[in-house]
DRENDRENSE-695691 format. One record per residue (C-alpha): x negated, y, z; residue in three letters. Coordinates in Angstrom, 2 decimals, decimal comma. Last residue first. Example, Ala and Ser with C-alpha at 12.3 -4.5 7.8 and 13.67 -1.06 7.14 Angstrom:
BEGIN
       xx       yy       zz  rest
   -13,67    -1,06     7,14   SER
   -12,30    -4,50     7,80   ALA
***
This chain:
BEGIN
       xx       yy       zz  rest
   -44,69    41,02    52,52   UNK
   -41,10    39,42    54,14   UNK
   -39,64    43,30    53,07   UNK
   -40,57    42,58    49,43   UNK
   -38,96    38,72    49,92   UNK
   -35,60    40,53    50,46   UNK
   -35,73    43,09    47,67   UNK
   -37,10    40,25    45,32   UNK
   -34,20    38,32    46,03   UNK
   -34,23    35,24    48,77   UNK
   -32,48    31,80    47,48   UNK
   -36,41    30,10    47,40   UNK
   -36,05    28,82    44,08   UNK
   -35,75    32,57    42,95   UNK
   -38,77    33,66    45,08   UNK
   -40,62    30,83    43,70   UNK
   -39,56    31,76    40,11   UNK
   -40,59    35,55    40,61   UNK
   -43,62    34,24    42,16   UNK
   -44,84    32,55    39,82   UNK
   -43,71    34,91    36,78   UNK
   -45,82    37,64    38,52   UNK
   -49,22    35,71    38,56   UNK
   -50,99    34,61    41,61   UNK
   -54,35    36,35    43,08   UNK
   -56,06    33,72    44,77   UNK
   -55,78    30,61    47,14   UNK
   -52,88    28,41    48,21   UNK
   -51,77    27,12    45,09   UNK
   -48,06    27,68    45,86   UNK
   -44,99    24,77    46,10   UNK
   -41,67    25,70    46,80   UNK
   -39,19    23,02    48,83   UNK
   -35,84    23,98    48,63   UNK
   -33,80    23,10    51,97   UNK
   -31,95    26,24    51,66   UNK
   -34,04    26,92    55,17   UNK
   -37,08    26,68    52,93   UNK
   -39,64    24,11    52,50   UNK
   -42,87    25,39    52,21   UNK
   -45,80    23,31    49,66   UNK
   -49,28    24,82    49,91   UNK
   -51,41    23,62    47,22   UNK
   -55,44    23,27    47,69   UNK
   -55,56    19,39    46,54   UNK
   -52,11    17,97    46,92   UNK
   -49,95    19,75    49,11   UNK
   -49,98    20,71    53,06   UNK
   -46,62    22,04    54,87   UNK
   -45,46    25,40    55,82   UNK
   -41,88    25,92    57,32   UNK
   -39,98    28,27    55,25   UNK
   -37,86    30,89    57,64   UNK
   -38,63    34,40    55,78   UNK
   -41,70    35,14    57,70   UNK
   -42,96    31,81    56,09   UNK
   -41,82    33,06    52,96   UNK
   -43,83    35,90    53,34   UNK
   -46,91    34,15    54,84   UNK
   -47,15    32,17    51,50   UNK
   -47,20    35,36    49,90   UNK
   -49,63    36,92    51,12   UNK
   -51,73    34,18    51,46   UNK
   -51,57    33,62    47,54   UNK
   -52,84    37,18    47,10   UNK
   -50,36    39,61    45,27   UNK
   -51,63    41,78    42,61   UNK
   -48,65    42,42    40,60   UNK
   -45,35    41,82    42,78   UNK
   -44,39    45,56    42,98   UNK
   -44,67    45,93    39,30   UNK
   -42,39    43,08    38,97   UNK
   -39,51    45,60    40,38   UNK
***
């Protein structure tokens, strides 16, 4: 399953979870910070390639599972 994760830009993902009901909201410095409808707020660096244990924990944090947030991509 983490193999499908490798490689993943930061927009990509951010625009997953967005497709998946967050609502996007600015950080500090170049962070993106989404709240999701669980009311969990995730925050992303919002540029470049991000590492598979991020995301795993933001999709965790998020309430989605990887087979849901793989369908947001």
């Amino acid at each position: 399953m983490g193999r499908r994760l490798r490689g993943l830009k930061a927009r990509q993902v951010i625009n997953a979870f967005i497709r998946a009901g967050g609502i996007k909201k600015l950080g500090k410095g170049s962070h993106i910070n989404i709240k999701m409808p669980n009311g969990a707020i995730i925050t992303i660096p919002g540029r470049g390639e991000l590492k598979v244990g991020l995301i795993k924990a933001a999709i965790r944090k998020s309430g989605l599972t990887e087979e849901q947030f793989l369908k947001f991509l």
